[in-house]
C-alpha positions as CSV (number, residue, x, y, z in Angstrom):
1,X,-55.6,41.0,17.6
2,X,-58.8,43.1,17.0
3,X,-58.7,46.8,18.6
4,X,-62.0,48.1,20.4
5,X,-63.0,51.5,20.7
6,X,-63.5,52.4,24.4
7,X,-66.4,54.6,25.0
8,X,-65.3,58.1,26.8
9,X,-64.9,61.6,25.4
10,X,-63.5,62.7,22.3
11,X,-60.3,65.1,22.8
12,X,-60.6,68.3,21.1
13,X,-57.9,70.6,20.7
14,X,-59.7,72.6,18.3
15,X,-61.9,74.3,21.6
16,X,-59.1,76.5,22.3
17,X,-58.7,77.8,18.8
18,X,-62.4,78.9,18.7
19,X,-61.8,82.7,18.6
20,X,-59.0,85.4,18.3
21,X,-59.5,86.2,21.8
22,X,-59.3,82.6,23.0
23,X,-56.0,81.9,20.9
24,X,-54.6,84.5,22.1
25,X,-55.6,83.5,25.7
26,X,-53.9,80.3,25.3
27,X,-50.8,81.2,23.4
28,X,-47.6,80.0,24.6
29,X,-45.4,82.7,23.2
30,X,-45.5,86.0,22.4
31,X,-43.6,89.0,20.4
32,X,-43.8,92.6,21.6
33,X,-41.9,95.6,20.5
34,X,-39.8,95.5,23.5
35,X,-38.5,92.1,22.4
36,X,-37.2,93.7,19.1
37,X,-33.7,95.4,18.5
38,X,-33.9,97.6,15.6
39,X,-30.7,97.6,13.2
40,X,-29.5,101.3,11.9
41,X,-27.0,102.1,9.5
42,X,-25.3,105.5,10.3
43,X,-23.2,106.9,7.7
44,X,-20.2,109.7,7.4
45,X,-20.5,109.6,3.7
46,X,-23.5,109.4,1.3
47,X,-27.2,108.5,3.0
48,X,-29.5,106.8,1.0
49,X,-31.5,103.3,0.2
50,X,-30.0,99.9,0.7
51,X,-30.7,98.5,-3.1
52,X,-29.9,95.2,-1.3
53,X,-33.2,95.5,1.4
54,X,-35.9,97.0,0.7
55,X,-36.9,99.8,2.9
56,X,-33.5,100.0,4.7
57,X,-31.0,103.3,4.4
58,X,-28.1,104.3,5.5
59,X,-28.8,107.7,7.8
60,X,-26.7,110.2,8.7
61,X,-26.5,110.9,12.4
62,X,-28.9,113.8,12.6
63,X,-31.4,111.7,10.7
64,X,-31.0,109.1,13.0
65,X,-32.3,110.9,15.5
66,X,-35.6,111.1,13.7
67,X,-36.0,107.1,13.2
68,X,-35.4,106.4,17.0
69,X,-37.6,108.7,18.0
70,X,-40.7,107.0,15.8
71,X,-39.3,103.8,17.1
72,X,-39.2,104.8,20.6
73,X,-42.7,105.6,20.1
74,X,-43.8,102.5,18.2
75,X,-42.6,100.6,21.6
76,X,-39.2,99.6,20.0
77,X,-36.8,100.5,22.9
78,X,-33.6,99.3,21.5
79,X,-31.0,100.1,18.3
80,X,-27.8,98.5,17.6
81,X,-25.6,100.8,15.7
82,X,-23.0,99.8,12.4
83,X,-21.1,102.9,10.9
84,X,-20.2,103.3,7.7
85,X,-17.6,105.1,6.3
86,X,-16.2,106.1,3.1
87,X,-14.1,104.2,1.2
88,X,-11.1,107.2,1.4
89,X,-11.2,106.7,5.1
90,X,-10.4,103.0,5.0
91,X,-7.2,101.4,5.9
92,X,-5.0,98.5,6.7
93,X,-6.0,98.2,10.8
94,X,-9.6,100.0,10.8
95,X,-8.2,103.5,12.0
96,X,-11.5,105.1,11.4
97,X,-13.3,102.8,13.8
98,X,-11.8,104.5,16.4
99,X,-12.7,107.9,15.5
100,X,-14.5,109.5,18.4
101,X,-16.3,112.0,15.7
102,X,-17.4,108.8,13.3
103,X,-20.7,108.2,12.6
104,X,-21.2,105.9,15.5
105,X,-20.1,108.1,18.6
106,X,-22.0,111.3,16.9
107,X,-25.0,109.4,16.9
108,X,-24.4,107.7,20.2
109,X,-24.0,111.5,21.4
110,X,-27.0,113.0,20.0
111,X,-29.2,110.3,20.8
112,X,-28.1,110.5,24.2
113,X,-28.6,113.9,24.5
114,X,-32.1,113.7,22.8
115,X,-33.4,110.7,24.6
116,X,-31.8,110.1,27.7
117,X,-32.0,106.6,29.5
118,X,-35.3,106.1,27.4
119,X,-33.4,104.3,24.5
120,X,-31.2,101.8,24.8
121,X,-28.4,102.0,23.1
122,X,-26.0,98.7,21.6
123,X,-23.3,99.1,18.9
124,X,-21.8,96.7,16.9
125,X,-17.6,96.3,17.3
126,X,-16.2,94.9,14.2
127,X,-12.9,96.6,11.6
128,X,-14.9,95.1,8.7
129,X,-16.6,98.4,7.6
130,X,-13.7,100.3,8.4
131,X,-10.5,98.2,6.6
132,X,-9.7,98.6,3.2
133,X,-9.4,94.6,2.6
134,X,-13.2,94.0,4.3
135,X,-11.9,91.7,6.8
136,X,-12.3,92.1,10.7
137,X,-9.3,92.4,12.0
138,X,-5.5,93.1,11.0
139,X,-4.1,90.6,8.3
140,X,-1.4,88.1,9.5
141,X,2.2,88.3,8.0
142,X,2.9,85.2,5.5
143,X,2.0,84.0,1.9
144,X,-2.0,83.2,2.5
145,X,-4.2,85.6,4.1
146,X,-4.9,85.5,7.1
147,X,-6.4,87.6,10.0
148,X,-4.1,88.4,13.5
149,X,-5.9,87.4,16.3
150,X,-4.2,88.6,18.9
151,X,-3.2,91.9,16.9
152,X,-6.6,92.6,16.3
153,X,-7.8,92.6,20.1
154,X,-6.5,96.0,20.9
155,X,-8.3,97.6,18.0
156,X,-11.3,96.4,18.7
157,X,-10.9,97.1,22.6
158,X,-10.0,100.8,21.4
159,X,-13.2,100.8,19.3
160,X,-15.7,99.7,22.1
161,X,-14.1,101.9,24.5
162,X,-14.9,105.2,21.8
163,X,-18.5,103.7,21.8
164,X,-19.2,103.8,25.9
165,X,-17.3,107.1,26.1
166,X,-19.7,108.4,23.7
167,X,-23.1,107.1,25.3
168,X,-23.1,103.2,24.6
169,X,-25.4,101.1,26.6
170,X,-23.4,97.9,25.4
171,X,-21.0,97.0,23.2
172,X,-21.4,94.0,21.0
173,X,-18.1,92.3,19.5
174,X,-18.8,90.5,16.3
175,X,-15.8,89.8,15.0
176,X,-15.4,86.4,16.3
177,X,-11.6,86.5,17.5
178,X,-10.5,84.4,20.2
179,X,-10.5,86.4,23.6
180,X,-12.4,89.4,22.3
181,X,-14.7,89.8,24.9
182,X,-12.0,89.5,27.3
183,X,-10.1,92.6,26.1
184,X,-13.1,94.2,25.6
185,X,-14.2,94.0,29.2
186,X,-10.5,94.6,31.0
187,X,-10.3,98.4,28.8
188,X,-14.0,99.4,29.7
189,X,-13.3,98.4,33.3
190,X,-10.0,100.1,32.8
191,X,-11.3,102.9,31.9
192,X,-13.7,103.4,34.5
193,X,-17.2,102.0,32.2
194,X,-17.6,99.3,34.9
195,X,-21.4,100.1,33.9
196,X,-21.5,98.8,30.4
197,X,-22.0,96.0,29.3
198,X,-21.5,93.1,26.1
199,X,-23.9,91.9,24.1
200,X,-21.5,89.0,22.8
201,X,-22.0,87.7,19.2
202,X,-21.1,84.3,20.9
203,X,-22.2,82.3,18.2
204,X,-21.6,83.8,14.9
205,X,-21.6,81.4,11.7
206,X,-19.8,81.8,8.2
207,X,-23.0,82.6,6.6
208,X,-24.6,82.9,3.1
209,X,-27.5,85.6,4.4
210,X,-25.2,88.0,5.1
211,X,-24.8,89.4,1.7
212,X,-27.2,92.1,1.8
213,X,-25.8,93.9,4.8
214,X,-22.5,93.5,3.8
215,X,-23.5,95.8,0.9
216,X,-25.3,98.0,3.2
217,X,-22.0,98.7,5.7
218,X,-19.5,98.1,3.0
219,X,-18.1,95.6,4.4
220,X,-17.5,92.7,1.9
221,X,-14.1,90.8,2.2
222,X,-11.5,92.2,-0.8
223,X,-10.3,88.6,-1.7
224,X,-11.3,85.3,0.6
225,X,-13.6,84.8,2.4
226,X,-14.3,84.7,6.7
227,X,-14.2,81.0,7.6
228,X,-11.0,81.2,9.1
229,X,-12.6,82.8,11.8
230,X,-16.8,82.8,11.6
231,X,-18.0,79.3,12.9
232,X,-18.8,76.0,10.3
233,X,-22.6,75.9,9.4
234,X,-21.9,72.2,10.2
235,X,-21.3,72.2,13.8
236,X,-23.5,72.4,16.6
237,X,-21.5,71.0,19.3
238,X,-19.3,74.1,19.1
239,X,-21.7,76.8,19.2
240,X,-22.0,75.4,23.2
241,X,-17.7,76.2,23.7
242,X,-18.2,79.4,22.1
243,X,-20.8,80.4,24.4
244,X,-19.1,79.2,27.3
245,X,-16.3,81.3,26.7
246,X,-18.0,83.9,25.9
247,X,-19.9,83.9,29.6
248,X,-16.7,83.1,31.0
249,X,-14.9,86.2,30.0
250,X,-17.9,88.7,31.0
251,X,-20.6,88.5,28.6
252,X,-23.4,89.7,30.1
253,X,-25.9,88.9,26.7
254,X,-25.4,86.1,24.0
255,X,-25.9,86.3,20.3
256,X,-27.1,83.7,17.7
257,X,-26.4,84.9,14.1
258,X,-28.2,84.2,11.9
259,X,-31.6,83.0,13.2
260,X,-33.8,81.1,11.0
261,X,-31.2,78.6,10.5
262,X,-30.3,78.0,13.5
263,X,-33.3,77.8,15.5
264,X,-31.6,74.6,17.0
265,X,-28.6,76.4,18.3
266,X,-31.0,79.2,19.9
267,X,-32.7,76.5,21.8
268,X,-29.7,74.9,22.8
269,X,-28.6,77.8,24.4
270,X,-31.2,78.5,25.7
271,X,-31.2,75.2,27.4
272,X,-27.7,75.7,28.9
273,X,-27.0,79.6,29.5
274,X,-29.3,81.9,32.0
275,X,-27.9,85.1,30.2
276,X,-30.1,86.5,28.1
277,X,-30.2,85.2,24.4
278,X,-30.5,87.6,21.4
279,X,-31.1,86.2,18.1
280,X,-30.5,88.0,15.3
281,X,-32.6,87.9,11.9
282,X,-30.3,88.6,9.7
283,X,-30.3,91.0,6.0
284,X,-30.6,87.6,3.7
285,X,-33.6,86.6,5.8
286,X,-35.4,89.9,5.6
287,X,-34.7,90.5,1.8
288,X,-36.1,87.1,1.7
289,X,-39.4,87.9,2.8
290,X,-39.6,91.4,1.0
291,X,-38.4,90.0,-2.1
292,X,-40.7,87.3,-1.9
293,X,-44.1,89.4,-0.7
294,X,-43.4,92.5,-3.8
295,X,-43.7,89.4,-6.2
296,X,-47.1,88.2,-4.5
297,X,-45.7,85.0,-3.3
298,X,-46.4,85.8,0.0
299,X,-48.7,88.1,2.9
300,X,-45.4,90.2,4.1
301,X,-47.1,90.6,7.6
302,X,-48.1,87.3,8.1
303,X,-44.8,85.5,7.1
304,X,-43.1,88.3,9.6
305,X,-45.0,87.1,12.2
306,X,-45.0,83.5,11.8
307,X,-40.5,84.2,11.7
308,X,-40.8,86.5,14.6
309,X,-42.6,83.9,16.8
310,X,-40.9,81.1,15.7
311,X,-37.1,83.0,17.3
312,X,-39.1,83.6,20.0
313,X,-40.5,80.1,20.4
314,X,-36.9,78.6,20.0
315,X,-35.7,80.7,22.8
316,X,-34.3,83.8,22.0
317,X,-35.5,86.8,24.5
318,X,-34.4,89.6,22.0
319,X,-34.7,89.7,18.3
320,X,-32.2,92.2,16.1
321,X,-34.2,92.3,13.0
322,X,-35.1,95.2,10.2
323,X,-38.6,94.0,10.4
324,X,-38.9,95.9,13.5
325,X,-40.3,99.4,12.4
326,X,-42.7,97.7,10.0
327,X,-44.2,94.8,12.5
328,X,-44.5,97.8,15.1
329,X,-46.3,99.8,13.2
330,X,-48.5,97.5,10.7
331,X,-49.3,95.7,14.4
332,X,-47.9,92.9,12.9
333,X,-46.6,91.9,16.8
334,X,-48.9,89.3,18.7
């Protein structure tokens, strides 16, 4: 069979890439400061740099103050808090997460105080950074560790009602227990923070690229490891049940953790929930790129860009990420 060219136009794609102004004009997706969350690390103990990620540090609550308020002017509306604590204040069940003087509810305060309803303001609900074993909830009785679900719920319900009390805008559970978000929501309503709401680290997977942050909160496990409880890299499927569940027991937001990843799983859920959908670019992902742009292998601001977009582009409405003070201000954001 012989093909013949028909006579007619010749399509050309390439018009609409003409110009700055004209891609821009045409672009299907975009990333603002408002779409970024900005990760802090507040500290009781020593402040100082993250050796782990570059340009990160751990602040102490009255230094926080001062990186919001550059955020807040940058356009990045929104933090989500981790404490850290020392390791003498560590124990068994995470007592110390419960503290309503730690360094989350100080800052929580102050911040509220300073800023008002201009900042919004998410912290993360997890033992790990507070235990003495690194794990996220209270070990199970028997011969090989494990964590107690069901025993852990409490705590962690104790620990997101010290956050609202103290200013929270939302909680967010990332411990991945069954029923979490549950408890969570029947001891805020309890207690009369009908108003506040969970951001829901729905779908939360047993990760490699979490090791930098976990030196960052302290929080690496003593001995084992968390895939008795974080989801299998493996599955798919599953990150739809978790959600589900998650929506089911009063979620108000979904999380995807990490992000790059699982760009799949962000537009699955996309697909299939209506809540919003926060992906979060996690501390192996950043050091990635920083690591990788101080040995020349890459332009820092356009790799940032190109991993911002591509979250946004698989669905995700918010970003957590510790590029967000940089991108703001370098006007990496388009």
């Amino acid at each position: 069979m012989t093909l013949t060219r028909t006579a007619g136009p010749v399509v050309r794609p390439r018009r609409l890439r003409a110009t700055a102004a004209l891609r821009g004009a045409v672009a299907e997706t975009d990333v603002l400061p408002r779409h970024l969350i900005a990760p802090l690390f507040v500290t009781s103990g020593e402040p100082g740099p993250v050796a782990g990620m570059p340009g990160v540090e751990r602040h102490a609550p009255e230094r926080a103050l001062a990186v919001i308020e550059e955020l807040l002017r940058l356009g990045v509306r929104t933090v989500l808090l981790f404490g850290v604590v020392e390791e003498r204040a560590k124990d068994r069940v995470g007592s110390a997460s419960r503290d309503p003087h730690g360094p989350v509810p100080r800052t929580l305060a102050a911040a509220r105080r300073e800023f008002g309803d201009d900042v919004v303001l998410i912290t993360d609900v997890c033992l790990c950074g507070y235990t003495d074993h690194g794990h996220c909830g209270v070990p199970a009785a028997g011969r090989r560790f494990s964590v107690d679900n069901d025993a852990t719920l409490p705590l962690l319900a104790a620990m997101a009602l010290a956050h609202a009390e103290a200013g929270a805008d939302l909680v967010a559970p990332s411990d991945m227990m069954d029923g979490r978000v549950g408890r969570v929501r029947s001891e805020l309503d309890r207690a009369g923070h009908e108003g506040i709401g969970i951001l829901s680290y729905a779908v939360k997977y047993a990760s490699a690229f979490y090791g930098p942050f976990r030196e960052a909160a302290g929080s690496a496990p003593e001995h084992g490891d968390r895939t008795g409880y974080q989801m299998d890299p493996r599955n798919r499927r599953e990150a739809h049940k978790e959600a589900r569940l998650d929506a089911a027991e009063g979620a108000d937001m979904l999380m995807v953790k990490p992000a790059l990843a699982y760009l799949d799983v962000i537009s699955d859920l996309r697909a299939a929930s209506d809540l919003p959908l926060v992906a979060y670019n996690v501390s192996g992902e950043y050091a990635m790129v920083k690591h990788a742009a101080a040995a020349g292998a890459l332009d820092e601001a356009h790799a940032v860009r190109e991993t911002l977009t591509a979250i946004r582009r698989a669905g995700a409405d918010l970003i957590i990420t510790y590029h967000a003070r940089d991108a703001a201000l370098g006007g990496w954001l388009g």
